[in-house]
Structure formats: structure tokens, C-alpha cells
C-alpha positions in Angstrom: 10.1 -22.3 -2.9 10.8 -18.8 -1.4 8.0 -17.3 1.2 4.8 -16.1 -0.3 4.7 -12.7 0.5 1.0 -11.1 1.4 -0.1 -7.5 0.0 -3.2 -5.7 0.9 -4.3 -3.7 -2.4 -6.7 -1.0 -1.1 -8.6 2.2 -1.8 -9.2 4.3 1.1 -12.1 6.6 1.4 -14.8 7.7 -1.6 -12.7 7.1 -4.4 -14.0 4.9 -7.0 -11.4 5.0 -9.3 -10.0 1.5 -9.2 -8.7 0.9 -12.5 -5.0 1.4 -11.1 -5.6 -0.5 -8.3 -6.4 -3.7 -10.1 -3.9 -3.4 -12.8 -1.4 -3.0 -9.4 -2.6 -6.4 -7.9 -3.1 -8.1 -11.3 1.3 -7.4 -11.9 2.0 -8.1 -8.2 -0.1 -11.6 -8.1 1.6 -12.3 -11.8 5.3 -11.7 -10.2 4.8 -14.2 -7.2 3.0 -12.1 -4.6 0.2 -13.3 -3.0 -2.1 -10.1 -2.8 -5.6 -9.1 -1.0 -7.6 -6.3 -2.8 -10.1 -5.0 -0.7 -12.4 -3.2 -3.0 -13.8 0.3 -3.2 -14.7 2.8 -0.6 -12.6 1.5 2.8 -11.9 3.0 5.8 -8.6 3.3 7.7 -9.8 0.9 10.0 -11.5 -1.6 7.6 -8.1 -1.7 5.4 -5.9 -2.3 8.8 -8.0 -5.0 10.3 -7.7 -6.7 6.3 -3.9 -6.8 7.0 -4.2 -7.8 10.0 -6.4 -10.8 9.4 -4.5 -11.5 6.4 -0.8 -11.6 8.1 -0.1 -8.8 5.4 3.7 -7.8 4.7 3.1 -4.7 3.2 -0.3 -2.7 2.2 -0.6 -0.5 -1.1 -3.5 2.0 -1.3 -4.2 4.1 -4.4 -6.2 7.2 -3.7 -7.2 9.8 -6.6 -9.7 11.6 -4.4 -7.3 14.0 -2.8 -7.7 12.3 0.7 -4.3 10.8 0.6 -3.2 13.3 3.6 -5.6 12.0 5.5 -6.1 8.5 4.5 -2.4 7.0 4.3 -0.9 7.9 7.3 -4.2 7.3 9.4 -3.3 3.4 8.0 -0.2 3.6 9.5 -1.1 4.9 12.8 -3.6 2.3 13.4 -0.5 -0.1 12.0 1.3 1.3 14.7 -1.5 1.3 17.0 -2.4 -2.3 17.6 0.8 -4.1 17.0 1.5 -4.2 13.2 4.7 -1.9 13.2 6.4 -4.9 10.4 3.3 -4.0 7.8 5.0 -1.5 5.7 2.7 1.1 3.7 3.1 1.9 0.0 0.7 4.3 -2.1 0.1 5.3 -5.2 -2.6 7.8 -7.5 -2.9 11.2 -8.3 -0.5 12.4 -5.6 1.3 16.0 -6.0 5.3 16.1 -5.8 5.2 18.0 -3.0 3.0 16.0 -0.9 5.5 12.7 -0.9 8.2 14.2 1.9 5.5 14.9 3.6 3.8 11.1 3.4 7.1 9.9 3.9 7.5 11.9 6.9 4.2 10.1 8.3 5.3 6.6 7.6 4.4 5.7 3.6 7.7 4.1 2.8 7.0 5.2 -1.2 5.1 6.6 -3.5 4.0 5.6 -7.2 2.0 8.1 -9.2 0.2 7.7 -12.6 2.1 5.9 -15.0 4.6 4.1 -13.0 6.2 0.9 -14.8 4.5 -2.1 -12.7 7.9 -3.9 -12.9 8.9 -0.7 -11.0 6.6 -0.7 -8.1 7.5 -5.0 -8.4 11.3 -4.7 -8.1 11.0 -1.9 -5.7 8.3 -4.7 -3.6 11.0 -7.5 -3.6 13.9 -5.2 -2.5 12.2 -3.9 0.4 10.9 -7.7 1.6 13.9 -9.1 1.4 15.8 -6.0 3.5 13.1 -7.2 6.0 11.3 -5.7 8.4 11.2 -1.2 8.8 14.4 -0.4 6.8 13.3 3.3 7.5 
């Protein structure tokens, strides 16, 4: 069989909206993926160490509070920071159009926003794992 791959599913910051979240790691674990969701209310630095400790691929965080400028790309800095540069960062929630250049810009390799097919955010999961690692 294939490699597992690990995801981190996390919510950043004081959101508590994780309805989106779950229904993201409930079609991930169902197409193969093994996948870590961290729960509600997590910092930067609590969602990092997670990938970390779990020898994550990839980590996908969902933010509906607005904090997503913040939030995301201070996950991929502390990526950067101690060592993790192969973790690739994926988000998703209520994220205007014209903030995704700019979170692309900062590292977030994509963006899903309300209503995105799961198969859609799966497919585009397997292409980018099996490009390996930073195709950006």
C-alpha cells in the first residue's frame, strides 16, 4: 500500500466555528489520509508543535474569525522557523477574494472557501503529495 500521508486539521485563534473543519477531516480520513484535528481555539505555536510531533505532510486550518492574516502565515513562519520547511500549509473559511494573493504571497499554498467540493480540496491534496516536497 501507498504512504499514509499525515494532515493536521486546525482552527487557529478564537474561532469556534468548527463545523467545516470536521466535515474537512471526516472527507480527508475517508479518502485515505491519515489526519490530526486539533480542536478549537489553537495558537500558531500549539498547531506547529502538533505537526511537528505528528510528522505532518501538510496542515489545513479553517478560520472564520477574520484572523486569517494573522493566523496562517504566522504557521508557516514558525514552519519555517524550526525546521519544517516540507509541511505545506492549506486554509480554508470565510476568506475574502482579495486576501488569497496575498496568503499565497506569505506561504499558504491554497485556499478553499465556503462551499468547496471536498473531493476538490481531496484531489487537489493528492496532487500536491505526490509532486512532493515545496512545488512553490
Amino acid at each position: 500500500m501507498a504512504e499514509k500521508h499525515r494532515i493536521v486539521v486546525a482552527k487557529p485563534g478564537l474561532d469556534g466555528h468548527d463545523r467545516g473543519a470536521k466535515v474537512v477531516a471526516r472527507a480527508l480520513r475517508d479518502a485515505g489520509f491519515e489526519v490530526i484535528y486539533t480542536g478549537l481555539h489553537q495558537t500558531p505555536e500549539q498547531i506547529v508543535e502538533a505537526a511537528i510531533q505528528e510528522d505532518a505532510d501538510a496542515v489545513g486550518l479553517s478560520c472564520h474569525s477574520g484572523a486569517h492574516m494573522t493566523l496562517f502565515p504566522r504557521v508557516v513562519q514558525l514552519l519555517r522557523e524550526r525546521g519544517a520547511d516540507d509541511v505545506f500549509v492549506f486554509g480554508g473559511g470565510i476568506i475574502p477574494k482579495g486576501d488569497v494573493q496575498p496568503l499565497a504571497e506569505r506561504g499558504i499554498e491554497k485556499i478553499f472557501t465556503p462551499g468547496a467540493p471536498t473531493t476538490d480540496i481531496v484531489a487537489w491534496l493528492r496532487e500536491r503529495l505526490s509532486a512532493g516536497k515545496r512545488a512553490g
